[in-house]
N, C-alpha and C positions, 0 to 999 in steps of 0.2 A: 761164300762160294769159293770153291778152292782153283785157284787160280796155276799157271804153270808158269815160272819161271824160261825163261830160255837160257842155254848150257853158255851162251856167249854173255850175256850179262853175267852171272853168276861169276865168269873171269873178273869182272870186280874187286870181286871179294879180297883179292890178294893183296891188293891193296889198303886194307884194313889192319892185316897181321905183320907178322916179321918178317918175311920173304919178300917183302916188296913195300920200298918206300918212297919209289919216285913213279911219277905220270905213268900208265900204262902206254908202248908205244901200240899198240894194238887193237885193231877196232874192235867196238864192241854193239852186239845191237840191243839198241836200247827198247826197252818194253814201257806200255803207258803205265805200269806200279812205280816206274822211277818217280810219277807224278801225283804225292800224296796231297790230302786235302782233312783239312778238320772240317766238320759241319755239326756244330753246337746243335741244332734241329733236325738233325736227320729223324729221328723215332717222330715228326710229324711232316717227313716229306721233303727237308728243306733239299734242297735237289742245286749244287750250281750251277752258272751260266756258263763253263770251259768245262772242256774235256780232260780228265783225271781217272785212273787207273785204284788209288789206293784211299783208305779213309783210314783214319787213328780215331780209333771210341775213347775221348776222353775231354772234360768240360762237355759235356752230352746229358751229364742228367742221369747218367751211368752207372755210376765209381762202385765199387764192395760197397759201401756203409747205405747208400743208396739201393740196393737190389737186397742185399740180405740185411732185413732192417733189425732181426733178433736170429735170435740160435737157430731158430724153426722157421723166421716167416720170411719169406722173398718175395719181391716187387719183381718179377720177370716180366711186366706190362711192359716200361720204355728199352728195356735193351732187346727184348725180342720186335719190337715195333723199328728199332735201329737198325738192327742185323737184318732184320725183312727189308724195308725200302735202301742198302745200305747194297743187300746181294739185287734189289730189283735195280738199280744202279750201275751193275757189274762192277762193282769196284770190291776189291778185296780188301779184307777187314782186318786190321791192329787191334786188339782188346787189350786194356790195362787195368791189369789184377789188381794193382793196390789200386786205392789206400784202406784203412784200417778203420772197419764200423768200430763208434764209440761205445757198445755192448762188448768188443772182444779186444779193445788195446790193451794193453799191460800199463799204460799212463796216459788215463784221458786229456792230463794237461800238456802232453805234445801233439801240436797240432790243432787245427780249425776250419781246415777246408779239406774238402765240406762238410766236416762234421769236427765234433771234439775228440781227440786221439787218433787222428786221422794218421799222424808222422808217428805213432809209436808202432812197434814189436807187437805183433799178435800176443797175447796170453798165454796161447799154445801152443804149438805145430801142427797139432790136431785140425785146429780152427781154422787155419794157413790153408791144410792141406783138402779138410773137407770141400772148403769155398771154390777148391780149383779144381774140384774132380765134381762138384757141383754143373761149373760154369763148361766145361769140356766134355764132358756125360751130354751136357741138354744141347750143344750147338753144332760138335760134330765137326762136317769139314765145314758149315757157314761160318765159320772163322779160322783165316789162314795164319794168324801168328798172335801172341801173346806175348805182351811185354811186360813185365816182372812187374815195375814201376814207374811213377813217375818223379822224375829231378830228384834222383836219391841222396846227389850230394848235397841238398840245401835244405836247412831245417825247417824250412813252410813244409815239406814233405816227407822228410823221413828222419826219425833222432835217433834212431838205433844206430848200429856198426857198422863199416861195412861189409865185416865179415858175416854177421847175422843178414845183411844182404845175400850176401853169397850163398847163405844158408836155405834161405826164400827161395833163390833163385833155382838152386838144384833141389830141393824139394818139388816144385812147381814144374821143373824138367821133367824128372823121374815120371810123375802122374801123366803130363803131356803125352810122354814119349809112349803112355800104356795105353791112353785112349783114343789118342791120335795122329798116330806116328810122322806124319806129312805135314804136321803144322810146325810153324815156325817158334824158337823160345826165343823172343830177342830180351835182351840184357835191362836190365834200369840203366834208364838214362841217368847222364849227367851234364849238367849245364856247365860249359869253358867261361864266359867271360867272367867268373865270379873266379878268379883264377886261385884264391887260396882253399876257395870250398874244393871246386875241383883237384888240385895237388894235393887235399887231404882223404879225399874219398877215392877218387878214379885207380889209381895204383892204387891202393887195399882192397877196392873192389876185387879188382882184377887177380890181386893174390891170393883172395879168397876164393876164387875164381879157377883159378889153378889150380888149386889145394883140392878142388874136386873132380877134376877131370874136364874142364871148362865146358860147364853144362848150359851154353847159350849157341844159338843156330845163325844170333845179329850180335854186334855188337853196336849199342846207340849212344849216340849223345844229342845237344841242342846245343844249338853251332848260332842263337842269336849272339850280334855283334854289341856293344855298350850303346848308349843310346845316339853317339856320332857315327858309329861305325859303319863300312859301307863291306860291300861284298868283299873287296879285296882284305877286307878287317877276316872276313867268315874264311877267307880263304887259308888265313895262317895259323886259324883255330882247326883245320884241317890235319894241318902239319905236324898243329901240337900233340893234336890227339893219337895220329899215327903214330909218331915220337914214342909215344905213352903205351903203346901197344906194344911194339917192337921192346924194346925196353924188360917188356912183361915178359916175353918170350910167347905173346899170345898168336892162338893158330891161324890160319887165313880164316877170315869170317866175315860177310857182307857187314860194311859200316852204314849204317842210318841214321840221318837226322828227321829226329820225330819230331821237331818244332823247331819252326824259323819263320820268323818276320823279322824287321829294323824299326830302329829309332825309339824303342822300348828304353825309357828313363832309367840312368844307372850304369855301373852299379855307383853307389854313392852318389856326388852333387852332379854327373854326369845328365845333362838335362834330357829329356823329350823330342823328339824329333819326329816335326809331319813332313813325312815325304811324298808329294804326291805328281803327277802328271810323266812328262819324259822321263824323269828319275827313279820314279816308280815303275815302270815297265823296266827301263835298264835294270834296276835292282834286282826286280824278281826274275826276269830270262839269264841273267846273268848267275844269280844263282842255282839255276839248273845246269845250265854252261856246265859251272864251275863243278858240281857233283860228277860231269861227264871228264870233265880234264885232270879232275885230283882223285877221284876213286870212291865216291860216296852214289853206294848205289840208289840212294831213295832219298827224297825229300818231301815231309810233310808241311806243307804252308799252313798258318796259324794266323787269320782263320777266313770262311767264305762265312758269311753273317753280317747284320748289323755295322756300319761304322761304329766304332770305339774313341775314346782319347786314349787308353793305354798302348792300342798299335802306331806303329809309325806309318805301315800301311796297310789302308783298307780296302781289301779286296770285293769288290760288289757289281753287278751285271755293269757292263759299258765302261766300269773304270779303267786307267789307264793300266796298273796293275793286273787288272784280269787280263787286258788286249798282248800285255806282255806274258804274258803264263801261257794264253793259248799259242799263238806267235810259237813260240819255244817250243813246244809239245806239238803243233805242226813238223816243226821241223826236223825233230829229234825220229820222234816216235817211229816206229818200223825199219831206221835208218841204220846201215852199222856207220859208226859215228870215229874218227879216228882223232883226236885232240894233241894238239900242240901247245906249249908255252912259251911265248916270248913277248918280246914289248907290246906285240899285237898277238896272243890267243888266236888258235887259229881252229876249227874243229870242221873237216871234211866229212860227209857226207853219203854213203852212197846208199841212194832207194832202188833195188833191181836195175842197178847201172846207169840211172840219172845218177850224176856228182853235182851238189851243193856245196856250199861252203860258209858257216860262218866266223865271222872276226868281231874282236873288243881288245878293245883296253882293256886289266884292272885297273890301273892307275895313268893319268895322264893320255897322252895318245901317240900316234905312230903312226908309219906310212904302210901302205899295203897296195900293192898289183890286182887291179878287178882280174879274179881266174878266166882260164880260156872258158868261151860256151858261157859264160855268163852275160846276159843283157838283160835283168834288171838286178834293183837291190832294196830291199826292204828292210828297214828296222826294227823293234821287238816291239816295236809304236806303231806299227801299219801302216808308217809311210813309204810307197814304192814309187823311184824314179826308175830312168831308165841307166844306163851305164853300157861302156864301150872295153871288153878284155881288154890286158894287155893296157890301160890306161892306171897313174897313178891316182890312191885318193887318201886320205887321213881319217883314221880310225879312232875315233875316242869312246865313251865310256856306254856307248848305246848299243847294244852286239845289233850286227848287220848281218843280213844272209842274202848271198850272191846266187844267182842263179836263172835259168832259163826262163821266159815266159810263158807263164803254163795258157 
């Protein structure tokens, strides 16, 4: 379902490229796509318990090797079953192109998930190219952007170049741009805390990238922190990555993080991490927070499904992590949203001239003044007392939103 942007989000975007490398001072209103969501069962309904704007089709049941299982024969059973409860949903749809059916890689032994030659080089260009004018032929606008790949700098997913990335990528543009000019290309991702894979891929990406007239609409990465890492960890992989753009001499272009959870093991002896209750709601509202105060216009959470051991947090109806996602997208959503940075994070508020306000830590805590017109305050945990303006209080690492009793 083709969804519409608003021109004041979209201001974002600048903040991804060269022209702009600090906090935007400037509100912006935020739309509910800021608030992506993976649903591993969506093609049987899987529906979550908060409210979400966007979905990324990937660990779905999905993938190329999965849909076109030989030259000739396609499984469009679960991705059209996807896209259907996906648009009845209203959420706008991410599809990712790769990876590579084990009938068309050029070396079936890179790669295994989910298939064998899943990380190698298509065979052809042919083959690349068919698949994408395949997949954009039959969906139309029920899919508002396409993203090249998935984790292109890390050899679970991709062993070719990354200028043969590059190559993919403006391939896969070109056909987009002929069959459906309105949708979005966003870039292959690249995962930051693997920091050598990243410094080896992400800049040659992007050179490649240039070399062709930078033929992507997003630029993404997956901004997950090491397995201690807390938001203010995701916050400096923000910075990096911006860094890394500018650098490029890359153009203003909305930045997306198409997967983030914590406490994910790694990389190396870096252990596990369950995070779950008050920490968990801080964690994930604060991670939308912070896309609003550093310039990252979308965040897909990873994932609403099943608990795991491999997440640090699991998102599931009545968890504290969901009470904090919705919390945050309460507050955010239809709002132009204005963000400050200092020892207390501050992000005003305005809904048709009600002013909110909320405060956090990323680190540690600090003193903050309840704003005028506020008498109560609630935390990204749904705890609300009452509060008196104009009164001191201290601010740590739970973001709090000030404001009227409704």
């Amino acid at each position: 379902m083709r969804r519409a942007v608003t021109a004041a989000l979209v201001s974002l975007a600048v903040l991804a490229g060269s022209a702009a490398m600090a906090p935007s001072a400037n509100a912006v209103v935020i739309d509910d796509t800021s608030f992506g969501m993976h649903v591993p069962n969506i093609s049987t309904g899987g529906d979550p318990g908060v409210n979400y704007g966007a979905i990324r089709l990937w660990d779905s049941g999905v993938s190329w090797g999965l849909v076109q299982q030989t030259a000739k024969k396609y499984w469009w059973n679960g991705l059209d079953a996807s896209i259907a409860n996906a648009n009845k949903q209203g959420a706008s749809i991410l599809y990712v192109l790769g990876s590579t059916p084990k009938w068309a890689a050029k070396n079936t032994k890179q790669g295994t998930y989910p298939n064998k030659g899943a990380a190698s080089m298509p065979s052809s260009s042919k083959i690349w190219k068919d698949w994408v004018t395949s997949v954009v032929k039959r969906y139309g606008a029920s899919i508002d952007a396409y993203q090249i790949w998935n984790e292109a700098n890390l050899s679970t997913f991709w062993q070719g170049t990354p200028d043969e990335m590059a190559d993919l990528t403006k391939q896969a543009y070109t056909i987009i741009r002929k069959y459906d000019p309105t949708a979005k290309v966003v870039a292959a991702s690249s995962t930051v805390r693997l920091t050598s894979a990243f410094n080896k891929f992400f800049p040659a990406y992007l050179k490649g990238l240039k070399k062709r007239g930078w033929p992507v609409d997003v630029f993404s990465v997956h901004l997950y922190p090491a397995g201690t890492g807390t938001p203010a960890t995701r916050a400096g992989y923000i910075t990096t990555v911006q860094a890394a753009l500018a650098k490029a001499g890359a153009p203003a272009r909305p930045l997306w993080d198409t997967e983030i959870n914590y406490g994910l093991a790694g990389p190396g002896s870096v252990p596990h991490v369950t995070i779950v209750g008050d920490d968990a709601a801080a964690y994930v509202s604060q991670t939308y927070l912070d896309d609003v105060r550093l310039g990252v216009q979308r965040a897909y959470w990873y994932y609403w499904y099943a608990p795991t051991t491999l997440l640090g947090i699991n998102m599931i109806d009545g968890s504290a992590p969901a009470i904090g996602y919705q919390n945050t997208y309460n507050w955010l959503v239809g709002g132009d949203v204005n963000c400050s940075t200092a020892a207390v994070n501050i992000c005003s508020i305005n809904k048709a001239g009600v002013i909110s306000t909320v405060a956090w830590a990323s680190t540690g805590s600090g003193a903050f003044t309840v704003p005028a017109g506020a008498t109560v305050q609630t935390t990204a945990a749904g705890v609300t007392t009452p509060v008196v303006a104009g009164s001191p209080v201290t601010i740590g690492s739970m973001p709090t939103w000030f404001g009227a009793a409704s």
